[in-house]
C-alpha positions in Angstrom: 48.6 51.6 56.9 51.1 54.4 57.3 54.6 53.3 57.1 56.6 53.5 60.4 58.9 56.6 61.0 62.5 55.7 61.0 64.2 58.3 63.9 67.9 58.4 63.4 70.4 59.1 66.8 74.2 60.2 66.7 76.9 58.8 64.3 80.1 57.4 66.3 81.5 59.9 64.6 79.4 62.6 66.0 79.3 61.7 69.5 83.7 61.5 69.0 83.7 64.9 68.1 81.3 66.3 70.7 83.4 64.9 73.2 86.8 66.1 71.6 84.8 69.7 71.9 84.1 68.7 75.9 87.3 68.0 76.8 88.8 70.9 74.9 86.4 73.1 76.7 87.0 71.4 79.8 90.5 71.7 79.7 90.3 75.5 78.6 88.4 76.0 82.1 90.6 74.1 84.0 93.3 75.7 82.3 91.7 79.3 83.6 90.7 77.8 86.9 94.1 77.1 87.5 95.5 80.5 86.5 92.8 82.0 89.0 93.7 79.9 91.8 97.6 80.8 91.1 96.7 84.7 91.2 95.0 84.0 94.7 97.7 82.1 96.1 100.1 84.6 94.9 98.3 87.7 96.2 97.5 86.2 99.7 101.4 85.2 99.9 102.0 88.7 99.1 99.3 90.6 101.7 101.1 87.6 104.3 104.3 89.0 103.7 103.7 92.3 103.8 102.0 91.9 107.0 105.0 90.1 108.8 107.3 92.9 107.0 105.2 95.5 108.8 104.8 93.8 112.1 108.3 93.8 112.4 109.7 97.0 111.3 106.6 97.9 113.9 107.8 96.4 116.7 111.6 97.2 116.0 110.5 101.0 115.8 108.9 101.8 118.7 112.4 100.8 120.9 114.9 101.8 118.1 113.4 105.6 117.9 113.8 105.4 121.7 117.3 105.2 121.5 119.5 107.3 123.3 116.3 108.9 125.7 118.1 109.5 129.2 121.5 109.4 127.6 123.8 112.1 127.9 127.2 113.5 128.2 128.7 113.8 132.2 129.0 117.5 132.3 127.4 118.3 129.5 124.0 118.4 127.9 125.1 117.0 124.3 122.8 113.9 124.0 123.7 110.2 122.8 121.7 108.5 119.8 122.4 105.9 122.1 123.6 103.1 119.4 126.4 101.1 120.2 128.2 101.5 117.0 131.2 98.7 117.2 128.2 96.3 117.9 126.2 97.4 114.5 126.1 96.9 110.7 124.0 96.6 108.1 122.2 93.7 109.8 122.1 94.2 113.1 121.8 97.5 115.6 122.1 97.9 119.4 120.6 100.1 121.1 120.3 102.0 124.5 118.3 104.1 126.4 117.8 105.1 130.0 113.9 104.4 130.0 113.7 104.4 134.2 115.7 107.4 134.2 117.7 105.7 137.2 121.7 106.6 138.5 121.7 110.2 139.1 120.5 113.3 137.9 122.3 116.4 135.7 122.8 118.1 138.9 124.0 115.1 141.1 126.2 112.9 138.5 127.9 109.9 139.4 130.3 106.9 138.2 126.6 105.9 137.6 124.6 108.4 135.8 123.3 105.8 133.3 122.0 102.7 134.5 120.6 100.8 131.9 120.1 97.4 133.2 116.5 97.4 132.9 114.1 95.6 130.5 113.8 97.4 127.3 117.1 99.2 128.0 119.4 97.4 126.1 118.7 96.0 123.0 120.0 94.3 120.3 118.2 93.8 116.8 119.6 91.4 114.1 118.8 88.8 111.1 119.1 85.0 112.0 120.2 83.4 109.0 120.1 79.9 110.1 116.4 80.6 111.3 115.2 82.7 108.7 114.2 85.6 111.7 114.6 89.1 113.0 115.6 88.4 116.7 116.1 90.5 119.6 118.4 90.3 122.3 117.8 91.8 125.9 120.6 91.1 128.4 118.3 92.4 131.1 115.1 91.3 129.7 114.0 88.7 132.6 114.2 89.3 136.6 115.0 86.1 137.9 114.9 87.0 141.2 113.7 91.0 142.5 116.8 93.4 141.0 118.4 90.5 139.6 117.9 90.8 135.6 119.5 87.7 133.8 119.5 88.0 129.3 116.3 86.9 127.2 116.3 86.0 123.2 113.4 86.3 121.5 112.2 85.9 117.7 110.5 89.1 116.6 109.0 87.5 113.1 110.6 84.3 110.8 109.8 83.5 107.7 112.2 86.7 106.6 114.9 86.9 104.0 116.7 89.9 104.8 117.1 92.6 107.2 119.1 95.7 106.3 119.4 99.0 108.0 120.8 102.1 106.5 122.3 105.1 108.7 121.9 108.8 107.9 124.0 111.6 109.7 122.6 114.9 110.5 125.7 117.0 111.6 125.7 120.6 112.1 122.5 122.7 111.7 122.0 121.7 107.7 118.9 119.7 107.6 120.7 117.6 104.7 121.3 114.2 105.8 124.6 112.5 104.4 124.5 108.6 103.6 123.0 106.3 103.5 126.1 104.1 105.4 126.5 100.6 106.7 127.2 101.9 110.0 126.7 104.1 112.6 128.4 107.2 114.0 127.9 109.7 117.1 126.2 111.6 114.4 123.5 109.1 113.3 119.9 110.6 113.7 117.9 108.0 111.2 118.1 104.5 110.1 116.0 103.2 107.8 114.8 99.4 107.9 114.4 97.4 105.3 112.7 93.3 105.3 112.7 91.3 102.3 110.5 88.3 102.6 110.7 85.5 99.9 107.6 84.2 98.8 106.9 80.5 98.7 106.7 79.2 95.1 103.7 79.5 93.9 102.3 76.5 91.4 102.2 78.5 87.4 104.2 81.1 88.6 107.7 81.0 87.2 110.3 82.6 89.6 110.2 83.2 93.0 109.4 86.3 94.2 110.1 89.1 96.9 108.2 91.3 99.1 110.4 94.2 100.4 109.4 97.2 102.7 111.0 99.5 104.4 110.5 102.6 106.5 112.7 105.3 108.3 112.7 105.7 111.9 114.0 109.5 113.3 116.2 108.8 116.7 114.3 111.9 118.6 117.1 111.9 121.4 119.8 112.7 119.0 121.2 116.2 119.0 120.5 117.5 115.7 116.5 116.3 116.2 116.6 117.3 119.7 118.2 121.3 118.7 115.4 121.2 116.3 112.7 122.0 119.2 
């Protein structure tokens, strides 16, 4: 009779250390996992930002580069850039323009050439601290009743840290701008705009970071841009 095989399993001491091996490995991919999921956060917090940076400077643009349209010496032909320059700074800008084209004419002028109580025609851009926003201020941006305009406030994009605008002169016929400056002047042709959006912190990332763009919008009604065509 043939003696009975003896098999023989895993020592305590085995089975310890293949678990010790597990967990390390375990904790390695966690440990990568983690990192991973940081990146991604970080990255989409980034492309978020930069999209609200964008849509703003967008929509501040399209009215901004309008300033001054319609605006324009009694008498004269010298154009306005149309900001209001005791009313802006390096954080805020006003702006006007004479979209409707309404209160007289070159030929037929008037105590009321420029009317500019109309939507759109008045506008005011600055940074909300308190609110974290860009906000814009119309004082003729709602008809309450038919030719009756009454003020309207509105937030253009939160979540922002900073606005700042920069203004360049063009004076003369050099094409040189001079600047940049924390305010404006009669001779003021660009301003550029720049958002800073804080990030939220993001778990294994150390600091807090900041998304910044910026871009530089032309005034076409001033005169240097307007002697230009």
């Amino acid at each position: 009779m043939k003696p009975a095989k003896h098999n023989s399993g895993f020592s305590i001491v085995e089975l310890l250390i293949a678990m010790a091996v597990m967990l390390i490995a375990l904790g390695i991919v966690s440990n990568l996992m983690a990192r991973a999921m940081s990146i991604r956060a970080r990255e989409s917090a980034t492309a978020d930002a930069l999209a609200t940076a964008r849509a703003a400077i967008s929509v501040m643009s399209r009215e901004i580069s309008n300033s001054g349209f319609g605006i324009y010496q009694q008498g004269t032909r010298k154009a306005s850039n149309g900001i209001v320059a005791p009313e802006s700074n390096d954080h805020r800008i006003r702006v006007l323009s004479n979209i409707d084209n309404e209160g007289g004419t070159y030929e037929d002028q008037g105590p009321t050439t420029m009317l500019i109580n109309r939507p759109g025609e008045d506008v005011t851009y600055f940074f909300d601290a308190t609110t974290s926003s860009i906000v814009r201020y119309d004082p003729h941006g709602l008809e309450s009743s038919p030719g009756v305009f009454v003020g309207k406030t509105s937030v253009v994009v939160n979540k922002i840290s900073n606005v700042t605008f920069k203004y360049y002169d063009y004076d003369g016929g050099t094409s040189e701008a001079t600047g940049p400056f924390t305010a404006p002047n009669e001779n003021t042709a660009r301003v550029q705009i720049i958002v800073d959006v804080e990030l939220d912190q993001v778990y294994g990332q150390r600091n807090t970071e900041h998304v910044t763009f910026a871009s530089d919008v032309t005034f076409r009604n001033n005169n240097y841009m307007l002697s230009q065509y």
